[in-house]
DSSP file (Angstrom, degrees, kcal/mol; ACC not computed):
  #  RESIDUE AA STRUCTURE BP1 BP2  ACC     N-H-->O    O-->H-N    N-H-->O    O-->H-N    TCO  KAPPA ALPHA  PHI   PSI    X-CA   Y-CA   Z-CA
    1    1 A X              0   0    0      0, 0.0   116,-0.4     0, 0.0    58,-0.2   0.000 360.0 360.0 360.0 150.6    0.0    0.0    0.0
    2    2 A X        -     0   0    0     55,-0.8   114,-0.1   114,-0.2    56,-0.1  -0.412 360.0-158.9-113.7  58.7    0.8    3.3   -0.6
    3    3 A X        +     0   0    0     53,-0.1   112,-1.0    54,-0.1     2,-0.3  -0.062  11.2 173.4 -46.2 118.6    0.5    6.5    1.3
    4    4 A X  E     +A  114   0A   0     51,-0.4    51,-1.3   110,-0.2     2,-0.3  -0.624   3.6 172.6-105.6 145.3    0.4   10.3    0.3
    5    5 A X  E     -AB 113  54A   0    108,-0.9   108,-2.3    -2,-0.3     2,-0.2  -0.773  14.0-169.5-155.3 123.7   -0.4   12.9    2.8
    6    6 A X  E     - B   0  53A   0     47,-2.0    47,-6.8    -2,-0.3     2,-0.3  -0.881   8.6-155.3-122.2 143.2    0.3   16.5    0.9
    7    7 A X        -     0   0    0    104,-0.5   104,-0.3    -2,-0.2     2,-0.3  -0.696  29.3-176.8-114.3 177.6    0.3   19.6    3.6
    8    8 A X        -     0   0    0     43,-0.4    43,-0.6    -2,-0.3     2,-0.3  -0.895  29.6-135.2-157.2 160.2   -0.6   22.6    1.4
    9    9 A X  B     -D   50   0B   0     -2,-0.3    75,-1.0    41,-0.2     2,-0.5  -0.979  17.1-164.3-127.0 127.0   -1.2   26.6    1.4
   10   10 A X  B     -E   83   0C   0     39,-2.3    73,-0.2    -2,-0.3     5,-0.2  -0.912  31.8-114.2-118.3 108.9   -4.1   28.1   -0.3
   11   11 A X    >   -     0   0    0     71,-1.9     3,-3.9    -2,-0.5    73,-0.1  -0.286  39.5-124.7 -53.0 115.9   -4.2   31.9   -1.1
   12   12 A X  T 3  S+     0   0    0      1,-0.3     3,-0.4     2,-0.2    -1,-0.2   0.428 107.0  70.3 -70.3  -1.6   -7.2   32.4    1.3
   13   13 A X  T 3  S+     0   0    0      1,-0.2    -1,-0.3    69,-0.1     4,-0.1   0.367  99.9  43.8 -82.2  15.2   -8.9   33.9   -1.7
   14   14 A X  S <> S+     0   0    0     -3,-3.9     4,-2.8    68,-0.2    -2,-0.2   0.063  75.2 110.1-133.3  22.6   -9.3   30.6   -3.4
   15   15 A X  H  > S+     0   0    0     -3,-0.4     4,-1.5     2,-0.2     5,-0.2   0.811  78.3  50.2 -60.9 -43.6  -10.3   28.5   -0.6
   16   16 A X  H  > S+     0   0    0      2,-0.2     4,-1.7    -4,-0.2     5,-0.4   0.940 119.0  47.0 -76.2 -52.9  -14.1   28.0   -1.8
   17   17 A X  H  > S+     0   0    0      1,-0.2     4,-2.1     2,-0.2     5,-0.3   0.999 111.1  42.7 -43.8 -59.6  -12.3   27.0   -5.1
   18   18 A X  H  X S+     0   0    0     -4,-2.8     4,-1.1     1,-0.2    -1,-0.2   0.885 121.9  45.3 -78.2 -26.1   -9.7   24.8   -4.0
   19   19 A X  H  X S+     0   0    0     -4,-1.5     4,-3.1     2,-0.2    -1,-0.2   0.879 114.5  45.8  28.4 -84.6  -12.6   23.2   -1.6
   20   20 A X  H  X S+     0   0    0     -4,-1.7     4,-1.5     2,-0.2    -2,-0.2   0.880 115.9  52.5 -50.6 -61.9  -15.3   23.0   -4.3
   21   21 A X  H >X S+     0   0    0     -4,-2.1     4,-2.2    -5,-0.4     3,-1.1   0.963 105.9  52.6 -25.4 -98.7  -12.4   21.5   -6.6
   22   22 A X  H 3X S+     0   0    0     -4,-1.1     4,-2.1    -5,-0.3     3,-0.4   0.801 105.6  50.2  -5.0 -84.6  -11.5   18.9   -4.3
   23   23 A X  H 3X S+     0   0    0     -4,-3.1     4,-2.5     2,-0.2    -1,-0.2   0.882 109.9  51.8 -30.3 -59.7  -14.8   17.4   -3.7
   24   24 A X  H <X S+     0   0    0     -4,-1.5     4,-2.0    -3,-1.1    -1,-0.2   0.879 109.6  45.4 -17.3 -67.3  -15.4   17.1   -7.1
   25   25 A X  H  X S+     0   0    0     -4,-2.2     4,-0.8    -3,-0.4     5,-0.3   0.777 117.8  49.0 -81.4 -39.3  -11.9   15.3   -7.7
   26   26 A X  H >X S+     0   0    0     -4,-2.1     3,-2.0     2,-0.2     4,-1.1   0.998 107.0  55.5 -75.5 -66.1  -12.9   12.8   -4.2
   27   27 A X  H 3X S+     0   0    0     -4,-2.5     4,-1.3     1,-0.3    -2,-0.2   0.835 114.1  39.1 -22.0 -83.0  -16.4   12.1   -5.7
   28   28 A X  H 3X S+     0   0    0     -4,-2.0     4,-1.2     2,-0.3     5,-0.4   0.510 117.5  49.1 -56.1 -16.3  -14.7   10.7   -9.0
   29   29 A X  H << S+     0   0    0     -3,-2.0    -1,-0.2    -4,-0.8     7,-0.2   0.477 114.4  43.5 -72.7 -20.8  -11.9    9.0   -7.3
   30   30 A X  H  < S+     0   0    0     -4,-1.1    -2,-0.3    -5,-0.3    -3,-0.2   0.663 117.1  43.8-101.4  -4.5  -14.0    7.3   -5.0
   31   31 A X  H  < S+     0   0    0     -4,-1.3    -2,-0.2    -5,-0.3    -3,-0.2   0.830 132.7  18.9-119.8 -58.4  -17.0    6.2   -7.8
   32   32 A X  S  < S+     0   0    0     -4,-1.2     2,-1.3     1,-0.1    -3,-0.2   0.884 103.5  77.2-115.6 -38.0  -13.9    5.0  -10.7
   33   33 A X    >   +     0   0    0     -5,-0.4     3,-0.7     1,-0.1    -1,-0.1  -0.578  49.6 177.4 -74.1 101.7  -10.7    4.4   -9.2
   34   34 A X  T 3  S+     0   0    0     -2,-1.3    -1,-0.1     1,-0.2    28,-0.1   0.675  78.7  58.7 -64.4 -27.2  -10.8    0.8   -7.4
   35   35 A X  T 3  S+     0   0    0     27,-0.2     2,-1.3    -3,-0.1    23,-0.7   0.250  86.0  82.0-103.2  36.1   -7.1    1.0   -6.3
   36   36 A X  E <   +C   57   0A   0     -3,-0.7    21,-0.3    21,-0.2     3,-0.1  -0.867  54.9 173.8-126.0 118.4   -7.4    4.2   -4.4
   37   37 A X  E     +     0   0A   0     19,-1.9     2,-0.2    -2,-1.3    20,-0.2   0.668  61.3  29.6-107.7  -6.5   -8.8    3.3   -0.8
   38   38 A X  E     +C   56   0A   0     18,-0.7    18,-0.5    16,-0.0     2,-0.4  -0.895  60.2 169.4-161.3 118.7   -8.7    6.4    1.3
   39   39 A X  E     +C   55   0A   0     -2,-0.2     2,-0.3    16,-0.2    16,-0.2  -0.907  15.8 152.3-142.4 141.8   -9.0    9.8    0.0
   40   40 A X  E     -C   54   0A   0     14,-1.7    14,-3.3    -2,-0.4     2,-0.7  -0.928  31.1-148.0-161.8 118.1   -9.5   12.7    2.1
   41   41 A X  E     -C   53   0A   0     -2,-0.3     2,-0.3    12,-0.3    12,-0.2  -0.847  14.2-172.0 -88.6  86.7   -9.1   16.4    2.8
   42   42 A X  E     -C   52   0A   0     10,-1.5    10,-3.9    -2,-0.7     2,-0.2  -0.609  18.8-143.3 -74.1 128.0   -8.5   18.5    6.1
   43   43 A X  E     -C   51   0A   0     -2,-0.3     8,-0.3     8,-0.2     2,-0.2  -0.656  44.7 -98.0 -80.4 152.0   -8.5   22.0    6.7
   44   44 A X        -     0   0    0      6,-3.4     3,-0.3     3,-0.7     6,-0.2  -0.468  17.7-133.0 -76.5 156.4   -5.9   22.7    9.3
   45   45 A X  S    S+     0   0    0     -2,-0.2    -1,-0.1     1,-0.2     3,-0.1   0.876 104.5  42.5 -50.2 -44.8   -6.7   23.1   13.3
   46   46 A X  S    S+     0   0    0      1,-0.3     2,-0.4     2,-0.0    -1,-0.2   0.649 120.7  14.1 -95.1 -17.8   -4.6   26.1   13.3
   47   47 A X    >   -     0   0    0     -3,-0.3     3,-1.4     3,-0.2    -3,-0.7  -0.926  60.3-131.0-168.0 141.1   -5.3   28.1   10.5
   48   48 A X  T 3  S+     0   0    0     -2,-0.4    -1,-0.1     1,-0.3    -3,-0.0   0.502  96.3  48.4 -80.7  -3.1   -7.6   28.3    7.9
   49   49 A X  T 3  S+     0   0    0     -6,-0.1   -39,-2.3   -40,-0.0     2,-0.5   0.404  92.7  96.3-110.4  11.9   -6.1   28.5    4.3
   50   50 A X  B <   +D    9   0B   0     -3,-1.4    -6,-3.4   -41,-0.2     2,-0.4  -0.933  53.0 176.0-101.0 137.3   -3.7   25.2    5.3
   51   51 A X  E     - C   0  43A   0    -43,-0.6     2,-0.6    -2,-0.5   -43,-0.4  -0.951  14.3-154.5-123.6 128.2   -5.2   22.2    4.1
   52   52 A X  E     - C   0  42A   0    -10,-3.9   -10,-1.5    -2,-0.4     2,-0.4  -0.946   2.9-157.4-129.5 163.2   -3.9   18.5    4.1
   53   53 A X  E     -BC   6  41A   0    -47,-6.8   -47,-2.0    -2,-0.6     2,-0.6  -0.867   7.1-168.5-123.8 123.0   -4.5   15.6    2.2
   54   54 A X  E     +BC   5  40A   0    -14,-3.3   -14,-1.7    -2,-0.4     2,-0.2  -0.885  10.5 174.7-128.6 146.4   -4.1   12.2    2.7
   55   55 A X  E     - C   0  39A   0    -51,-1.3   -51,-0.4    -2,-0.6   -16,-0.2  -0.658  11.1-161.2-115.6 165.8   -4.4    9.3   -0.3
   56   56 A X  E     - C   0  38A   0    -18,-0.5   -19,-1.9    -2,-0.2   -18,-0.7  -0.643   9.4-162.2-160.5 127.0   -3.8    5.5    0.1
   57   57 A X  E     - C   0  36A   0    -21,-0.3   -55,-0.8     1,-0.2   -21,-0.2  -0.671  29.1-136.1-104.5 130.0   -3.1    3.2   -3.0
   58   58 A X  S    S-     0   0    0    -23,-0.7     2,-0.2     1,-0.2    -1,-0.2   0.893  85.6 -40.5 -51.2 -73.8   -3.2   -0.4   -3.5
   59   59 A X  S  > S-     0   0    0    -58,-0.2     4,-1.0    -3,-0.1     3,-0.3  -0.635  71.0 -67.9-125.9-177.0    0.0    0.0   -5.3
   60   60 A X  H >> S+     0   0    0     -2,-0.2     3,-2.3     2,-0.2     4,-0.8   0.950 126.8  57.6 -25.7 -65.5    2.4    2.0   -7.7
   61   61 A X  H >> S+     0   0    0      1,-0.3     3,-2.5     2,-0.2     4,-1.7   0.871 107.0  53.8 -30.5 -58.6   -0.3    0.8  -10.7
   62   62 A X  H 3> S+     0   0    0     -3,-0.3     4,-1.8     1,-0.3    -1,-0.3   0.759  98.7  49.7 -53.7 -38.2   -2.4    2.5   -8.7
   63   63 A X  H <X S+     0   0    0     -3,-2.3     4,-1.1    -4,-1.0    -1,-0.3   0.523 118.1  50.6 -76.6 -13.0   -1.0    6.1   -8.1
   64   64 A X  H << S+     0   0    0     -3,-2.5     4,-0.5    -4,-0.8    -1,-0.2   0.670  96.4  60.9-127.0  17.3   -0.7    6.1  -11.8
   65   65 A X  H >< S+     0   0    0     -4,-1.7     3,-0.8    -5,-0.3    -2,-0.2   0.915 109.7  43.1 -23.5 -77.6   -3.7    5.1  -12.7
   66   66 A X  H >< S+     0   0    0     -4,-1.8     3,-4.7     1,-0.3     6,-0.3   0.982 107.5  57.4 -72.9 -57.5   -5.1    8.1  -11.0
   67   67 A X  T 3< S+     0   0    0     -4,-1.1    -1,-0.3     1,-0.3    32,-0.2   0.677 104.4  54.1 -60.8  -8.8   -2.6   10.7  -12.2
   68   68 A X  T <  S+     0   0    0     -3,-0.8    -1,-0.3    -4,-0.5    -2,-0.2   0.307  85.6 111.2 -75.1 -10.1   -3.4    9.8  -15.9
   69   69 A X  S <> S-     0   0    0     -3,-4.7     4,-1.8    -4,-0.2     5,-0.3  -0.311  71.9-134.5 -69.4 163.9   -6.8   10.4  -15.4
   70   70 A X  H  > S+     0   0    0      1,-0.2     4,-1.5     2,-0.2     5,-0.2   0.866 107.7  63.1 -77.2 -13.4   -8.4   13.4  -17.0
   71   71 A X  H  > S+     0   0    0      2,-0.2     4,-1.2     3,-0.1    -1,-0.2   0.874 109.5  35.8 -95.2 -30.9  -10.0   14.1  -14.0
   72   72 A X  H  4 S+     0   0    0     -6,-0.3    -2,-0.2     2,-0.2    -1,-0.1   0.980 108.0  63.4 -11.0 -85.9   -6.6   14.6  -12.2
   73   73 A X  H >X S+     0   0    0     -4,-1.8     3,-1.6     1,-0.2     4,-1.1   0.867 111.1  44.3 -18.5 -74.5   -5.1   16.2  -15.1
   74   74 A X  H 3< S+     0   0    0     -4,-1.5    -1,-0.2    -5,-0.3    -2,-0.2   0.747 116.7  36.3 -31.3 -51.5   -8.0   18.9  -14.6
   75   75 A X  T 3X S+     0   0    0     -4,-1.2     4,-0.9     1,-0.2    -1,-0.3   0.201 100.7  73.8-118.3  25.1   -8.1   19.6  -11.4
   76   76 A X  H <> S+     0   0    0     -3,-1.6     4,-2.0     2,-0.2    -1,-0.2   0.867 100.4  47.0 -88.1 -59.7   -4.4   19.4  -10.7
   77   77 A X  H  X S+     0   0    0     -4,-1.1     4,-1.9     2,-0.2    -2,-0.1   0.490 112.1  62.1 -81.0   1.5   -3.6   22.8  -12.5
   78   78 A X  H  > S+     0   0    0      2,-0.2     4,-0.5     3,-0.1     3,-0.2   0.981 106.6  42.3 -69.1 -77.7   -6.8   23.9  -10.3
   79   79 A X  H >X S+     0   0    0     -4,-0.9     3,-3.7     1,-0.2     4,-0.6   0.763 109.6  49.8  13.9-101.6   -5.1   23.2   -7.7
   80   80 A X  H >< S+     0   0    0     -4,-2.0     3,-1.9     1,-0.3    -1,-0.2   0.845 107.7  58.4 -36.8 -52.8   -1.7   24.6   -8.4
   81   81 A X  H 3< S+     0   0    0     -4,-1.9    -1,-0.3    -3,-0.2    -2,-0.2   0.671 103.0  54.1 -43.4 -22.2   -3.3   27.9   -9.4
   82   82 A X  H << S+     0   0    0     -3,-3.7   -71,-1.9    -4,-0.5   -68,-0.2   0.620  89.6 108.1 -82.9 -10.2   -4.9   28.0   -5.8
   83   83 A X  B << S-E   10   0C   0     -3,-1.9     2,-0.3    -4,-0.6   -73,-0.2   0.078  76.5-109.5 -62.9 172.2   -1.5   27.6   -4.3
   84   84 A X  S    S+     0   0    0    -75,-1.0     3,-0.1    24,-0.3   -75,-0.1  -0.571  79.0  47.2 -75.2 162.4    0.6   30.6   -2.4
   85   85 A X  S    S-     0   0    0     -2,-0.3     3,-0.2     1,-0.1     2,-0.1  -0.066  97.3 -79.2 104.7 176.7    3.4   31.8   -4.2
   86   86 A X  S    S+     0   0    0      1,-0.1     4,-0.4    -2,-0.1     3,-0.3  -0.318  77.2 123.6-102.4  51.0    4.4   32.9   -7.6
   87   87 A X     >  +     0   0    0      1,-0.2     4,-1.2    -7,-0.2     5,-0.2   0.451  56.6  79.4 -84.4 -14.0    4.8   29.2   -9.2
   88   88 A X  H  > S+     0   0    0      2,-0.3     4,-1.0     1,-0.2    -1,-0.2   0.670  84.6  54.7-130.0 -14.9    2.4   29.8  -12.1
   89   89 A X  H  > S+     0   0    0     -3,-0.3     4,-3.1     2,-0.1     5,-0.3   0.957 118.6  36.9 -42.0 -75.8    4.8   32.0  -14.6
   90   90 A X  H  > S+     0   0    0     -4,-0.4     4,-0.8     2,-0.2    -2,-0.3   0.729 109.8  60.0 -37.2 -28.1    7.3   29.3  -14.6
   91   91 A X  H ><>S+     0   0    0     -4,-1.2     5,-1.6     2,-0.2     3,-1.0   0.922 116.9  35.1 -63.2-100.3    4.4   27.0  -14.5
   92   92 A X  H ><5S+     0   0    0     -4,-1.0     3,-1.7     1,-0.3    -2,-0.2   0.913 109.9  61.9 -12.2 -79.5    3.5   28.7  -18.1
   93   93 A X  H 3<5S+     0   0    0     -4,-3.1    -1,-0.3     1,-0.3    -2,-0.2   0.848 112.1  35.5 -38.2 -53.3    6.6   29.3  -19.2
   94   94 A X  T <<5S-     0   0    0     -3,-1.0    -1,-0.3    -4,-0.8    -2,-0.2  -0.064  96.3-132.2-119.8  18.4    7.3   25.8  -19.2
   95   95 A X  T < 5 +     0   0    0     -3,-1.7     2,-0.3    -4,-0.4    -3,-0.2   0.828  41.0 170.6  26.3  64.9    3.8   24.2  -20.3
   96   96 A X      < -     0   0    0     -5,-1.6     2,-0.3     4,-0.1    -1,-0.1  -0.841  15.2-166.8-108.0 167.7    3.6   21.5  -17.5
   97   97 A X    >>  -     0   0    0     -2,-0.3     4,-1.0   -21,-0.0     3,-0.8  -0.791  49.3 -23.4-147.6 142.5    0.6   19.7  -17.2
   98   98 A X  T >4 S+     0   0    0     -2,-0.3     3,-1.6     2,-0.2     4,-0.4  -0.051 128.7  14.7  37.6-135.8   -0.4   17.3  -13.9
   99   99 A X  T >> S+     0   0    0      1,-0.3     4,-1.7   -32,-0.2     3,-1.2   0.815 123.9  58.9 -42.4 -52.0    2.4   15.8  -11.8
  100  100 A X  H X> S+     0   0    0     -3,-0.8     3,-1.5     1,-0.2     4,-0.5   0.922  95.4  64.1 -48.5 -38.5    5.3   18.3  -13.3
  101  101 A X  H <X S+     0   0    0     -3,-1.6     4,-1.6    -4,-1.0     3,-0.4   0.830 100.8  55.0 -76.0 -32.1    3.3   21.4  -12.0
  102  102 A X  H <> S+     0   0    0     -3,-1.2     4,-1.0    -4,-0.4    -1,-0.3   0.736  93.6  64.2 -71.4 -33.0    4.1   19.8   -8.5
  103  103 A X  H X< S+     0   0    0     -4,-1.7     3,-0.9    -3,-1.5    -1,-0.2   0.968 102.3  57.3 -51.6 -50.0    8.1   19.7   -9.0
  104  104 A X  H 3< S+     0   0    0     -4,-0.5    -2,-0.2     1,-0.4    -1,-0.2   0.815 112.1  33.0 -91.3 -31.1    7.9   23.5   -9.1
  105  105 A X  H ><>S+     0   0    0     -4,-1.6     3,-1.9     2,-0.1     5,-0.6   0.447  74.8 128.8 -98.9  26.9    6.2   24.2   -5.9
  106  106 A X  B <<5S+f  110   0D   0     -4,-1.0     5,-0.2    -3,-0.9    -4,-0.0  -0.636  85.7  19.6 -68.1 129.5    7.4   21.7   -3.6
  107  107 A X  T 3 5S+     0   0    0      3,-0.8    -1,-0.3    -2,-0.2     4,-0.1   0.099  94.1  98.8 110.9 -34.0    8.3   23.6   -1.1
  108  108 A X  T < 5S-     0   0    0     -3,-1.9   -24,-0.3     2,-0.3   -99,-0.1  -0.405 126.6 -46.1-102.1  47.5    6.6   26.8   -1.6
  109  109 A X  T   5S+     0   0    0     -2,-0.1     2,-0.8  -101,-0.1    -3,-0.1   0.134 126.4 102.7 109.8 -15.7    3.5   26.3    0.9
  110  110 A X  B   < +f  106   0D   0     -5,-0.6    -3,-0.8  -102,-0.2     2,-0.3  -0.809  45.2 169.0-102.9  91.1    3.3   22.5   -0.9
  111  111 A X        -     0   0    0     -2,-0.8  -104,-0.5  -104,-0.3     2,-0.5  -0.639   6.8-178.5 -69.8 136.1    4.9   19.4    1.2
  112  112 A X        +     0   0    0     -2,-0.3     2,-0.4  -106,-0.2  -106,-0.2  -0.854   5.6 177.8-167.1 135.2    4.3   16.3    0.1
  113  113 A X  E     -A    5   0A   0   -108,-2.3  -108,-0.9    -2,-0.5     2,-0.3  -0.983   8.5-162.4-137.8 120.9    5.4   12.8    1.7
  114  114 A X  E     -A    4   0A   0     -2,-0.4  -110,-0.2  -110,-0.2     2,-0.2  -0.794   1.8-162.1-116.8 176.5    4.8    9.6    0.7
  115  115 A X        -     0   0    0   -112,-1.0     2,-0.3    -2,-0.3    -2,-0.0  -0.910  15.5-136.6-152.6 152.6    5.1    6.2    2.6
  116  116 A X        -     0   0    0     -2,-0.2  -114,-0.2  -114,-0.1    -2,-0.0  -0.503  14.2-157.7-139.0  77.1    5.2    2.6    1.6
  117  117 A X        -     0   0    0   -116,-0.4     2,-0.2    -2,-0.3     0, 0.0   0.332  10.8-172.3 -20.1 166.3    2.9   -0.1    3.7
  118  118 A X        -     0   0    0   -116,-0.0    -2,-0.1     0, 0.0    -1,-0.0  -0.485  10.6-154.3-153.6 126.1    4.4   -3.6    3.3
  119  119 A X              0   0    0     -2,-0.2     0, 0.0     1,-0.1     0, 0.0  -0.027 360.0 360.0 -92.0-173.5    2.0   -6.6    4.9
  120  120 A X              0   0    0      0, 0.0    -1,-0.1     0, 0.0     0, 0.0   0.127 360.0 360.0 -92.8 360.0    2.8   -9.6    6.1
């Protein structure tokens, strides 16, 4: 199994967006993707425009399964656009699409840690 937990910062004017987004993007994960077993969004305790995210995967197959969906795709640049910072010239500049858009902020209000179950 595979486990994501992304902490995030959201430019508090895009909070009902990146929210709204989100739901969306859980709805369609959770009705077509079979190898995706936990998906989930929390606003943080302490302040309201950090959000974290936690995923769980059967396996690899699985995590790219879902990032090759169009419904990812979509709501991944949603996403990124909702972020703090000034990512989204470079972003532009450099026409990335889905997972690449994520190279360029980690780090900039975007954490993201993954973890790798192994059963008995």
């Amino acid at each position: 199994m595979k486990i994501t937990k992304v902490r995030l910062k959201i430019r508090p004017e895009m909070r009902q967006r990146y929210e709204d987004t989100f739901m969306k993007l859980r709805e369609l994960v959770r009705a077509k993707e079979p190898g995706c077993t936990f998906f989930e969004l929390c606003r943080d305790a302490e302040s309201d425009h950090v959000y974290h995210v936690f995923e769980a995967y059967a396996d690899d197959a699985a995590v790219e399964a879902h990032v090759t969906t169009p419904w990812y795709k979509e709501t991944a640049r949603v996403f990124v656009e909702c972020l703090q910072g000034d990512h989204m010239p470079e972003i532009e500049a450099r026409q990335l699409e889905g997972r690449a858009m994520y190279q360029v902020v980690q780090g900039m209000g975007f954490e993201r840690h993954e973890t790798v179950l192994v059963g008995r």
